[in-house]
C-alpha positions in Angstrom: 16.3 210.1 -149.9 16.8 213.5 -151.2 17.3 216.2 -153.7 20.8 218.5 -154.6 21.0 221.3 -156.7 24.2 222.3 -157.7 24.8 226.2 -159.1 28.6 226.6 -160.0 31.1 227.9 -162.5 33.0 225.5 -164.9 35.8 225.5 -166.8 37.3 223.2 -169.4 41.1 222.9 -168.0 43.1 222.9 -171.4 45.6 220.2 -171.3 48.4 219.2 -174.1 49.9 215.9 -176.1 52.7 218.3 -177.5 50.9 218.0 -180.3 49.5 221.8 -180.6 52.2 224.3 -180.6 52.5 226.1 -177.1 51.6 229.4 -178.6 48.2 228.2 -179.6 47.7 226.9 -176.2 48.3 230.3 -174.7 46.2 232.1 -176.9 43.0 229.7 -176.1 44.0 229.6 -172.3 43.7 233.5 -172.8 40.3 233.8 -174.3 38.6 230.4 -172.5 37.0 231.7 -168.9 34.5 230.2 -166.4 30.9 229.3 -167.5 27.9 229.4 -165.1 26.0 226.2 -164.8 23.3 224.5 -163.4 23.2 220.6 -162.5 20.9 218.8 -160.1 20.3 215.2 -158.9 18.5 212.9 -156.7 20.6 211.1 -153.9 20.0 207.7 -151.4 22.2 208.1 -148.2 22.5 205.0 -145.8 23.8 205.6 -142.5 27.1 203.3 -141.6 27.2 204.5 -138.0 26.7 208.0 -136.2 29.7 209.5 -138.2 30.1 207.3 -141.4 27.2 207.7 -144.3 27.4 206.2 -147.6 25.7 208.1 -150.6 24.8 207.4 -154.5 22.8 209.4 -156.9 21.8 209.9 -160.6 21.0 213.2 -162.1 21.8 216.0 -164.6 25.3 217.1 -164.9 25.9 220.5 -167.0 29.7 222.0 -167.7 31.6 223.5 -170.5 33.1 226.6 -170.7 32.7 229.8 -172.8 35.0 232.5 -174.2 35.9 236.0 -173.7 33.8 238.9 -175.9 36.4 238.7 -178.8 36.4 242.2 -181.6 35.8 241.2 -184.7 36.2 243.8 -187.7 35.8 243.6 -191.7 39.8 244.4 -192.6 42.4 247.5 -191.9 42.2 250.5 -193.5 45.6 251.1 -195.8 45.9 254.5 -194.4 45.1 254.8 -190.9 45.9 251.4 -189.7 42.9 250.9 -188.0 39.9 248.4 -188.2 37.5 248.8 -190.4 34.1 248.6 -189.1 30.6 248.0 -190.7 27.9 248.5 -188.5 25.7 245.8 -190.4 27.9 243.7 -188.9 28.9 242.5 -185.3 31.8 243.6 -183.4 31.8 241.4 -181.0 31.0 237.8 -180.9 31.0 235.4 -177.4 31.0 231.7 -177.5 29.3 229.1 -175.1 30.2 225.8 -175.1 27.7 223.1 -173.3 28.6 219.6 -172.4 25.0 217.9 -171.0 25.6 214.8 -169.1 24.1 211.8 -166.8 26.2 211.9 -163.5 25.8 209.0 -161.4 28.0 210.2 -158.2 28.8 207.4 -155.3 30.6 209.2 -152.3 31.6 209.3 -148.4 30.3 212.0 -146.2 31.7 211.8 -142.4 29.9 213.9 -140.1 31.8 216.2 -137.4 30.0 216.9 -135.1 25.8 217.8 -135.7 26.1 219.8 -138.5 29.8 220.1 -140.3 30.5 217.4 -142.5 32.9 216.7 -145.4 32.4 214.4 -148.4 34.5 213.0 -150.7 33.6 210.6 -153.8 33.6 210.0 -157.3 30.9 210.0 -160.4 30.5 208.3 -163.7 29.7 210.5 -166.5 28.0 209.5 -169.5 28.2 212.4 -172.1 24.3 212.8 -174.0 24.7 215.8 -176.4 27.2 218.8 -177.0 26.2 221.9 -178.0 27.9 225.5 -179.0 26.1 228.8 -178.5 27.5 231.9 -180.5 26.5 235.3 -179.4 27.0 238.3 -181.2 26.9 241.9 -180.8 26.0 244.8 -182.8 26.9 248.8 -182.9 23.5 249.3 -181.8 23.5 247.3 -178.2 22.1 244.3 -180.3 22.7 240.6 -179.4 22.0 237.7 -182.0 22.8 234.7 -180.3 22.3 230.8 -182.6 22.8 227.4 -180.8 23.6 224.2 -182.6 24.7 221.0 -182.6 28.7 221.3 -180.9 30.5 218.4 -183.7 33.9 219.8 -183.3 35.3 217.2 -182.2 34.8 213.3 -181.1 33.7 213.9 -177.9 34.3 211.0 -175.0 31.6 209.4 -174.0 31.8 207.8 -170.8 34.3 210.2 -168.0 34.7 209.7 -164.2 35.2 212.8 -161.7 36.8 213.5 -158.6 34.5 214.9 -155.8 35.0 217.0 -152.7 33.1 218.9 -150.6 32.6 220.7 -147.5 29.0 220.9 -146.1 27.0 222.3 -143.2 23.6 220.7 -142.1 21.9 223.8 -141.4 18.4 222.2 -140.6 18.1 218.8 -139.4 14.9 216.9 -137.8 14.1 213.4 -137.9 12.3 213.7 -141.4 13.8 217.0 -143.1 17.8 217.6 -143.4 18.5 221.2 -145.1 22.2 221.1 -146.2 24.5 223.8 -147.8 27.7 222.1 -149.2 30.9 224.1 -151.4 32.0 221.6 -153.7 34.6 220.9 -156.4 34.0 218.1 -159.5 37.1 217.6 -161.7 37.3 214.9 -164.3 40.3 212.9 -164.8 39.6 212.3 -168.9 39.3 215.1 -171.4 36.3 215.9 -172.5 37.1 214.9 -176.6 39.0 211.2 -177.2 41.0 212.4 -180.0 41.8 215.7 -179.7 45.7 216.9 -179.4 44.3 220.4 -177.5 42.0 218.8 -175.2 40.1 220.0 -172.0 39.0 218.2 -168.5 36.4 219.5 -166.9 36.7 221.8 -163.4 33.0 222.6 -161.6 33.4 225.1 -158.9 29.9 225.8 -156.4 27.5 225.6 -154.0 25.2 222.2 -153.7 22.3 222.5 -151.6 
C-alpha cells in the first residue's frame, strides 16, 4: 500500500469540430498557458513476479488551465489613439480555470533492474465540480481575485486518461519504498460534451 503525490503543470489541449472559425482558435491557443496543480492518491501494488507489478488507486485528480495577464482598458482616446485608462479600474485581469476530479488509475510498472522502472496505465475520471478564478490587477500593485461556480459549458462527466511514467526507487527496504517518478496524464475526451471549441486535458510532473 502506499501514498503518491503528484505536483505538475496542466494544460487544456484545445481541439476543433470545424465548428469555431480557425481564427478564434488561434487567438485562445495564444492566451491559454500551463496551470500548476496539485493531485494526490492512495495506490495497492501486487507483485506479478520480480519484474512485473500490477497497480490500482483512487484519489484527487486536479487540472485545468489558466490564461495569460490580458490589458484591459475603458475605450481609445479620439485624439491620441491610445487606451484610455482609469485607475479605479483594473488593467489587467488573469483567469484560472479548475477541473476537480476522482481519478481511479489501474496501471503496469515493470522494474529494470533495483531501482529504474517504467509504468504505463490508464485512469477513469469522474469530473465533481468546475470552477473559474478571475484575478485582477490594479495601477496600485493591487490584486482582487473572485472564484465561482465554472457553468460555461456542459462539462463531461466521466473521462479516461492515458498514463506514462518513468520512475526511480530511490529508497527501498522490505517495509518502506521511496519513489520519484516523471509522468504524463492525457485524456482522450474533452473536457465539455457539447462544446465545438473543446479542450482534453495534458498533466505534465513529478509523482512521488
Amino acid at each position: 500500500m502506499g501514498f503518491g503525490v503528484f505536483p505538475n503543470f496542466s494544460i487544456g489541449l484545445v481541439t476543433n469540430d470545424s465548428g469555431t472559425p480557425s481564427d478564434v482558435e488561434t487567438a485562445y491557443q495564444g492566451i491559454e498557458t500551463w496551470k500548476p496543480s496539485l493531485s494526490s492518491n492512495v495506490f495497492v501494488e501486487y507483485k506479478l513476479n520480480k519484474n512485473s507489478i500490477f497497480g490500482f488507486g483512487m484519489g484527487y485528480l486536479n487540472n485545468g488551465d489558466r490564461t495569460q495577464q490580458i490589458d484591459l482598458f475603458s475605450g481609445i482616446d479620439p485624439i491620441t489613439g491610445n487606451p484610455i485608462i482609469d485607475p479605479s479600474l483594473p488593467t489587467q485581469a488573469r483567469f484560472v480555470y479548475n477541473h476537480h476530479n476522482l481519478e481511479i488509475p489501474l496501471y503496469y510498472k515493470r522494474m529494470l533492474g533495483d531501482k529504474f522502472f517504467v509504468l504505463i496505465g490508464t485512469s477513469s475520471i469522474i469530473n465533481i465540480s468546475n470552477s473559474k478564478t478571475s484575478i485582477l490587477y490594479f495601477t496600485d500593485d493591487s490584486k482582487e481575485k473572485n472564484t465561482e461556480e465554472d457553468n460555461s459549458t456542459e462539462f463531461r462527466r466521466f473521462n479516461f486518461s492515458g498514463n506514462i511514467g518513468f520512475g526511480l526507487d530511490y529508497l527501498n527496504t522490505d517495509k518502506l519504498s521511496l519513489f520519484v517518478l516523471p509522468y504524463i496524464q492525457y485524456g482522450f475526451l474533452g473536457v465539455s460534451k457539447t462544446a465545438s471549441l473543446n479542450r482534453n486535458f495534458l498533466s505534465i510532473g513529478i509523482s512521488t
